[in-house]
N, CA, C and O atoms as a GROMACS GRO file, in nm:
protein
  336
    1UNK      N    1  -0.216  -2.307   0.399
    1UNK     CA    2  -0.166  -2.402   0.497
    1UNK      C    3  -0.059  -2.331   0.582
    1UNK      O    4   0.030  -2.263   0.532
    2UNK      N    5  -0.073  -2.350   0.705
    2UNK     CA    6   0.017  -2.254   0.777
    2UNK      C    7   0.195  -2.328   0.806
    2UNK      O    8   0.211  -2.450   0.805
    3UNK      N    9   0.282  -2.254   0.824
    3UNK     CA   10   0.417  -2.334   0.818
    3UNK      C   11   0.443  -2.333   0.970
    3UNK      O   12   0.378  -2.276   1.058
    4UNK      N   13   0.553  -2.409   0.980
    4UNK     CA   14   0.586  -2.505   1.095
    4UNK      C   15   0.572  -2.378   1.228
    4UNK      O   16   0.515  -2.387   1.336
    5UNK      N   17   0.672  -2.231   1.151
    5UNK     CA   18   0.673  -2.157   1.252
    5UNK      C   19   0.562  -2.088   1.321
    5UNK      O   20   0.550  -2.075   1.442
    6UNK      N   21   0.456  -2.031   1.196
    6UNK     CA   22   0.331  -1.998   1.269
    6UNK      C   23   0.242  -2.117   1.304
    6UNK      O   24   0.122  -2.087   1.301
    7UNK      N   25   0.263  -2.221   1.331
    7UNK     CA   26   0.186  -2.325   1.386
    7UNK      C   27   0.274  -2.274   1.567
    7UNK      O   28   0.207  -2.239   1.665
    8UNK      N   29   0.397  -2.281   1.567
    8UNK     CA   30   0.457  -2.281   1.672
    8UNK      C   31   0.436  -2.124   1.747
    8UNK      O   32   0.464  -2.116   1.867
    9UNK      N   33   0.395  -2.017   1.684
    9UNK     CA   34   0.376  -1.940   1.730
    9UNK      C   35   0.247  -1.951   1.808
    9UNK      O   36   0.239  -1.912   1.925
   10UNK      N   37   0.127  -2.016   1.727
   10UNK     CA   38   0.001  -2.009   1.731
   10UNK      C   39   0.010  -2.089   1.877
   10UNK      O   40  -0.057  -2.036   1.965
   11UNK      N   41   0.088  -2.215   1.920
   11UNK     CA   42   0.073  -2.279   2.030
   11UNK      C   43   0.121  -2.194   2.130
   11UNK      O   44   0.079  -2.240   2.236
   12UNK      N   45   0.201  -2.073   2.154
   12UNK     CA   46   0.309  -2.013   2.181
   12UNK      C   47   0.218  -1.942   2.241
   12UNK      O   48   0.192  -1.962   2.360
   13UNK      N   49   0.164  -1.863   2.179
   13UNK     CA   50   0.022  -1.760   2.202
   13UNK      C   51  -0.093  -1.863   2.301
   13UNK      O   52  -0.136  -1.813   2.405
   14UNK      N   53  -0.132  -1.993   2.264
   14UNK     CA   54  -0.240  -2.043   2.327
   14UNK      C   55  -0.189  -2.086   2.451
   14UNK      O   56  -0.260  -2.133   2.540
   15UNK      N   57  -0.071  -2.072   2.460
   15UNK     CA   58   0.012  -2.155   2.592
   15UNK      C   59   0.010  -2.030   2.714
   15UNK      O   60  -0.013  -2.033   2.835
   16UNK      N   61   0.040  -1.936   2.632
   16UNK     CA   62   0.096  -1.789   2.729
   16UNK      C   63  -0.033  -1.725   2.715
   16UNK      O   64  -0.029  -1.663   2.609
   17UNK      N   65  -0.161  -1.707   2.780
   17UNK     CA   66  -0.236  -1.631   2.796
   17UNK      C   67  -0.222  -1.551   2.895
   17UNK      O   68  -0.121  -1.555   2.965
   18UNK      N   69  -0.331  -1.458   2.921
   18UNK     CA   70  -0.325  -1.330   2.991
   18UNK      C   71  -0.454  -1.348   3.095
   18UNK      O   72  -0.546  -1.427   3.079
   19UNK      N   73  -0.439  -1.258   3.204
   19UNK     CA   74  -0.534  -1.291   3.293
   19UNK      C   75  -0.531  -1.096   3.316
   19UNK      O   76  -0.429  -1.033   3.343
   20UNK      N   77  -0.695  -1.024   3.292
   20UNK     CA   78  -0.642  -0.900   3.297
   20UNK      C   79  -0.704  -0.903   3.499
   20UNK      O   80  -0.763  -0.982   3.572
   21UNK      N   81  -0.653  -0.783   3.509
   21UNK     CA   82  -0.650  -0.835   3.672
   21UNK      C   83  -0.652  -0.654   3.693
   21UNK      O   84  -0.685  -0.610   3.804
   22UNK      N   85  -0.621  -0.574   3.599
   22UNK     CA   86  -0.683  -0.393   3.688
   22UNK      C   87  -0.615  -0.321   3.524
   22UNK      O   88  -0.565  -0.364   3.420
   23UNK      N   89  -0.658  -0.168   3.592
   23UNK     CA   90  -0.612  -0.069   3.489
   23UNK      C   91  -0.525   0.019   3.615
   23UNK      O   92  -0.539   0.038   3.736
   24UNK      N   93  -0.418   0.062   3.496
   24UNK     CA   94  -0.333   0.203   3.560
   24UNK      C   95  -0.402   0.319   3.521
   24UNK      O   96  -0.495   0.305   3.442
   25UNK      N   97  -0.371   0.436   3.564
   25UNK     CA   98  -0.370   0.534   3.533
   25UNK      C   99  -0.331   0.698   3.574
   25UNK      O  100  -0.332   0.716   3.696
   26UNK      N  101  -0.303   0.793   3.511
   26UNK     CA  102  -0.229   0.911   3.602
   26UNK      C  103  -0.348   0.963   3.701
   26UNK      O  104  -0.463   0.944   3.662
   27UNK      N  105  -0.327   1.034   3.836
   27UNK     CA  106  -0.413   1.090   3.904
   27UNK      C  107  -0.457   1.205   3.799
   27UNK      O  108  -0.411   1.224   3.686
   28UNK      N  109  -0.577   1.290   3.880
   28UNK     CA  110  -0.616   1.400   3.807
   28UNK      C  111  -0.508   1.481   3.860
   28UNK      O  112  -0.484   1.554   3.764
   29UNK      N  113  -0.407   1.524   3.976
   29UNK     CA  114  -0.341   1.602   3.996
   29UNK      C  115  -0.224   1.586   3.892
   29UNK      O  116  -0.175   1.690   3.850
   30UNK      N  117  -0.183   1.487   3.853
   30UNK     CA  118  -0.117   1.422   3.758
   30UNK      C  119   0.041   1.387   3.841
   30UNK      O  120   0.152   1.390   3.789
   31UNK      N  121   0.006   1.354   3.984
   31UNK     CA  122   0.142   1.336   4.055
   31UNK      C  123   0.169   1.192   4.118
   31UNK      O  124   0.259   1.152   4.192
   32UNK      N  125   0.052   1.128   4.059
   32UNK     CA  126   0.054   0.945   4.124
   32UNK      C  127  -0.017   0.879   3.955
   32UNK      O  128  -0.078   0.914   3.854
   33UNK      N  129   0.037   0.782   4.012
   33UNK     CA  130  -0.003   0.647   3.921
   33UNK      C  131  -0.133   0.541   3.998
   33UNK      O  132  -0.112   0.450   4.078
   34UNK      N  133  -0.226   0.574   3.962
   34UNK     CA  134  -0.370   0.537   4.000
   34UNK      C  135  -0.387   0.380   3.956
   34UNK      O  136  -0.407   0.356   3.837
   35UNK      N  137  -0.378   0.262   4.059
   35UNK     CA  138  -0.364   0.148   4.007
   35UNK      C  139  -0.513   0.069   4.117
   35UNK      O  140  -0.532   0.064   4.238
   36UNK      N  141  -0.610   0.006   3.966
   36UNK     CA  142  -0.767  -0.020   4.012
   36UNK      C  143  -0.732  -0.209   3.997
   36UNK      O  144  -0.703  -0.278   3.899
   37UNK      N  145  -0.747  -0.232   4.097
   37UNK     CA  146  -0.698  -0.364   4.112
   37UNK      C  147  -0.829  -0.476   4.124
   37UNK      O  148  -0.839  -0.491   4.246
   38UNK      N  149  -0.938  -0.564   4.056
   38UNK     CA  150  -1.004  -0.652   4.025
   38UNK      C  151  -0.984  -0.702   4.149
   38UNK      O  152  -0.873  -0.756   4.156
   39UNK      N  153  -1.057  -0.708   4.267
   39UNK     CA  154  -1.022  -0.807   4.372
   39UNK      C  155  -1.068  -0.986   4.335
   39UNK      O  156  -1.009  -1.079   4.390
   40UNK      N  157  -1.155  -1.003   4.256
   40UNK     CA  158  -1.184  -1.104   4.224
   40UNK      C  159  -1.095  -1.175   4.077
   40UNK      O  160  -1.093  -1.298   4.075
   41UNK      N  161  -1.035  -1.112   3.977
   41UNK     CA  162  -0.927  -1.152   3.907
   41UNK      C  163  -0.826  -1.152   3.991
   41UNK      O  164  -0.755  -1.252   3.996
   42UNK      N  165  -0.802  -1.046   4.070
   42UNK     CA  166  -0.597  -1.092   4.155
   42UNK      C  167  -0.686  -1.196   4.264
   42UNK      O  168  -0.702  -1.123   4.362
   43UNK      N  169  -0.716  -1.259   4.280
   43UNK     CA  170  -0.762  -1.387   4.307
   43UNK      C  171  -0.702  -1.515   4.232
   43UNK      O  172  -0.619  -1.598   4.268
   44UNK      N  173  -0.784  -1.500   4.102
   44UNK     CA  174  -0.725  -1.557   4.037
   44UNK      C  175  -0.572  -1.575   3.947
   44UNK      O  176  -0.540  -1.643   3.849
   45UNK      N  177  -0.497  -1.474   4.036
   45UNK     CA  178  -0.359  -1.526   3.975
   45UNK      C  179  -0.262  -1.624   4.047
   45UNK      O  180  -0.263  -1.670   4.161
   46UNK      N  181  -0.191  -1.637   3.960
   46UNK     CA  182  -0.094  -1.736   4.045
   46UNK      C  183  -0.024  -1.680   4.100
   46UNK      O  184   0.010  -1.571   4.055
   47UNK      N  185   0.041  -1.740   4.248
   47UNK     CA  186   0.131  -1.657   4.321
   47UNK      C  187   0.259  -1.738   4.331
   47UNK      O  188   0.268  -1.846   4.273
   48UNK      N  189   0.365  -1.684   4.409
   48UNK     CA  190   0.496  -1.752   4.410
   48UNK      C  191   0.497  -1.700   4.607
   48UNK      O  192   0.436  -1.618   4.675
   49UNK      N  193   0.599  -1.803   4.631
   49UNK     CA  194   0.624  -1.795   4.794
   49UNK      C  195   0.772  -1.767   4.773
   49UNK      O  196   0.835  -1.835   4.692
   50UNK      N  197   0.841  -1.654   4.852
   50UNK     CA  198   0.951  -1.642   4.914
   50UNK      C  199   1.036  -1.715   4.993
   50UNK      O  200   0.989  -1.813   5.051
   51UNK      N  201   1.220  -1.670   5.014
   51UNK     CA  202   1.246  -1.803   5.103
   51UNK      C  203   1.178  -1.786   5.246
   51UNK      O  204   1.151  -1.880   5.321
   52UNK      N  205   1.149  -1.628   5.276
   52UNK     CA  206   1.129  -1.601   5.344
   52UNK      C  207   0.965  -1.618   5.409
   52UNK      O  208   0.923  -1.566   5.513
   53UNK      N  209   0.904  -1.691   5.332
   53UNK     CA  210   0.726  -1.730   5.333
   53UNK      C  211   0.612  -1.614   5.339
   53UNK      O  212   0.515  -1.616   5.415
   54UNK      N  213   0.640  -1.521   5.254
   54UNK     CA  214   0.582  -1.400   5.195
   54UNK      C  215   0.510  -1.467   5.039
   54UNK      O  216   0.575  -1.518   4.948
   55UNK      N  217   0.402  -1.454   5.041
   55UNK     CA  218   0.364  -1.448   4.865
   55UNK      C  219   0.326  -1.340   4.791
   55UNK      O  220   0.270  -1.250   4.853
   56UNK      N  221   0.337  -1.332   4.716
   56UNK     CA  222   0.348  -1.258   4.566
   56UNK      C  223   0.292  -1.313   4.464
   56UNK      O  224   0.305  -1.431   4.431
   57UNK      N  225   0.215  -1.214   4.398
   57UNK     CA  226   0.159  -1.241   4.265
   57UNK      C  227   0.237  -1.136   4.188
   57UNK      O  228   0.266  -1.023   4.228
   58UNK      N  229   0.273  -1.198   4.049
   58UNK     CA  230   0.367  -1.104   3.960
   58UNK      C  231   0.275  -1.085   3.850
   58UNK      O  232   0.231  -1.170   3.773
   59UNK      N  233   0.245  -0.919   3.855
   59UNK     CA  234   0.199  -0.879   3.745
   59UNK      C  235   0.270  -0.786   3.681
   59UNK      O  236   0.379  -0.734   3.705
   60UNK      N  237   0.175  -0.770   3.577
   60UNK     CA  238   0.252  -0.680   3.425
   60UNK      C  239   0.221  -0.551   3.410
   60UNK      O  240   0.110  -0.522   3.456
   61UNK      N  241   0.289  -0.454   3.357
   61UNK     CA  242   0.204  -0.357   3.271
   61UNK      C  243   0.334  -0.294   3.182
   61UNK      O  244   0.445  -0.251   3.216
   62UNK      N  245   0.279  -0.306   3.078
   62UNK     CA  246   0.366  -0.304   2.950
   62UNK      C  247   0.428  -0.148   2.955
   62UNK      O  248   0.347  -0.058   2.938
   63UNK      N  249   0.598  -0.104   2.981
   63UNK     CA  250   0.630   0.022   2.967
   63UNK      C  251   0.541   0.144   2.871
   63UNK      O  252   0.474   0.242   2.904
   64UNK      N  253   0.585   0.073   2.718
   64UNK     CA  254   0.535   0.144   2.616
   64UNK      C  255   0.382   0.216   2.682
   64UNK      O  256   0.370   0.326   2.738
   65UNK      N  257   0.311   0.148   2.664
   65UNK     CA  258   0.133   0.181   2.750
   65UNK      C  259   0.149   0.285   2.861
   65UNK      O  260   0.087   0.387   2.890
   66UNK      N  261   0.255   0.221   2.912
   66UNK     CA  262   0.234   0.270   3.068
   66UNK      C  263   0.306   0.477   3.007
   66UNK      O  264   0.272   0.593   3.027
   67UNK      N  265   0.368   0.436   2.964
   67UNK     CA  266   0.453   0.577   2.885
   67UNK      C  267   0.415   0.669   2.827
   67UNK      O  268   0.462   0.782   2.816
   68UNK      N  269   0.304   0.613   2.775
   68UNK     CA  270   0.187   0.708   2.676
   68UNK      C  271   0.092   0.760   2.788
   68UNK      O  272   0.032   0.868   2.783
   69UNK      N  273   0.085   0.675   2.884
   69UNK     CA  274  -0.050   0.698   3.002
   69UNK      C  275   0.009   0.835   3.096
   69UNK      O  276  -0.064   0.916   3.153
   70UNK      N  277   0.141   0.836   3.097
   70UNK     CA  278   0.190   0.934   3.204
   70UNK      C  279   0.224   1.048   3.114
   70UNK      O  280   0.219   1.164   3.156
   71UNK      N  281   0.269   1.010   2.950
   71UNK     CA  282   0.278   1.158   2.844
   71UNK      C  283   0.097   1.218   2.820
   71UNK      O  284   0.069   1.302   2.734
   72UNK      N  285   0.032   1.178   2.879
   72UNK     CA  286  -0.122   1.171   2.832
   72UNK      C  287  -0.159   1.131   2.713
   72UNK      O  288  -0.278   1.161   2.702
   73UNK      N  289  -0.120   1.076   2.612
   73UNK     CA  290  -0.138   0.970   2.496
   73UNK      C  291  -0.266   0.926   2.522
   73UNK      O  292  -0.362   0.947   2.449
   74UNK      N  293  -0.269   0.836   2.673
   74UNK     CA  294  -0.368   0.724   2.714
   74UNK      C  295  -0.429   0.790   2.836
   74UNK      O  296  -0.391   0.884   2.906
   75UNK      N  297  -0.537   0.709   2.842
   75UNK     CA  298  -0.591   0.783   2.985
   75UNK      C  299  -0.595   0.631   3.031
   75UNK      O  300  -0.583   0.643   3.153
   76UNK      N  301  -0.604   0.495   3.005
   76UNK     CA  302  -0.559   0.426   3.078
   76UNK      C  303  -0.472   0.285   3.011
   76UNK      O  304  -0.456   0.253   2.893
   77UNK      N  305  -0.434   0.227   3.116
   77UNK     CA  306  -0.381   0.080   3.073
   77UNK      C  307  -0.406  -0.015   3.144
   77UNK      O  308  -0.474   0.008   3.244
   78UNK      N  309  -0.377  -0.107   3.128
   78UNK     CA  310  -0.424  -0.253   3.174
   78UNK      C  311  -0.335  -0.306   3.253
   78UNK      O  312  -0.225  -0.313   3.199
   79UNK      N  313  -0.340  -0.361   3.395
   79UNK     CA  314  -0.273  -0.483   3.454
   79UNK      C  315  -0.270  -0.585   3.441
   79UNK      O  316  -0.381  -0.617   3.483
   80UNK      N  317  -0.198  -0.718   3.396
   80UNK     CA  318  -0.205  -0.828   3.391
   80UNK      C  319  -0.104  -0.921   3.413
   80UNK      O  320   0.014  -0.889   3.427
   81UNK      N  321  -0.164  -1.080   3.420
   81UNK     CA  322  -0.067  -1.184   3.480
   81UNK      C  323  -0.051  -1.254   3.374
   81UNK      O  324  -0.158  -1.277   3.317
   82UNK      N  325   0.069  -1.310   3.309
   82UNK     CA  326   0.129  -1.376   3.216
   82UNK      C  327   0.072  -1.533   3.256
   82UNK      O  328   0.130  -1.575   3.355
   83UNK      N  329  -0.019  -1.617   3.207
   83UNK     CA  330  -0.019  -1.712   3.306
   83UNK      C  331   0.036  -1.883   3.181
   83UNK      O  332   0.011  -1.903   3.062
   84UNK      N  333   0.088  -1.939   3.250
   84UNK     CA  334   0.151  -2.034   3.208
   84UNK      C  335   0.074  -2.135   3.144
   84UNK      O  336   0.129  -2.235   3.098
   0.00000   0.00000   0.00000
């Protein structure tokens, strides 16, 4: 039987999903950060408006990942939107 907290985690997790939306990765010269962007997922993210009436979609990419991808660890990582 699960306790109060992993019940609250479990909603926590089903509440905060992920929307993956591209991958990073280093160039072959190894002097840029190569970012493949899903035109049909960044569609689907949510955006925010400025005071200035500019929008923005806020996405992610987790340091750690991203850190291993530029030490060559990884050859790639994932973009994504935290979605509410």
């Amino acid at each position: 039987m699960p306790t109060k907290k992993q019940e609250e985690m479990n909603e926590e997790k089903n509440e905060n999903s992920s929307l993956l939306v591209g991958y990073a990765r280093k160039s072959n010269a190894g002097g840029a950060l190569k970012l493949s962007v899903n035109t049909d997922s960044f569609a689907d993210c949510q955006t925010y408006v400025t005071s200035d009436g500019q929008v923005y979609a806020q996405l992610l990419i987790s340091m750690r990942a991203l850190n291993k991808v530029l030490d060559g660890e990884r050859a790639v990582t994932t973009i994504s939107q935290i979605q509410d």
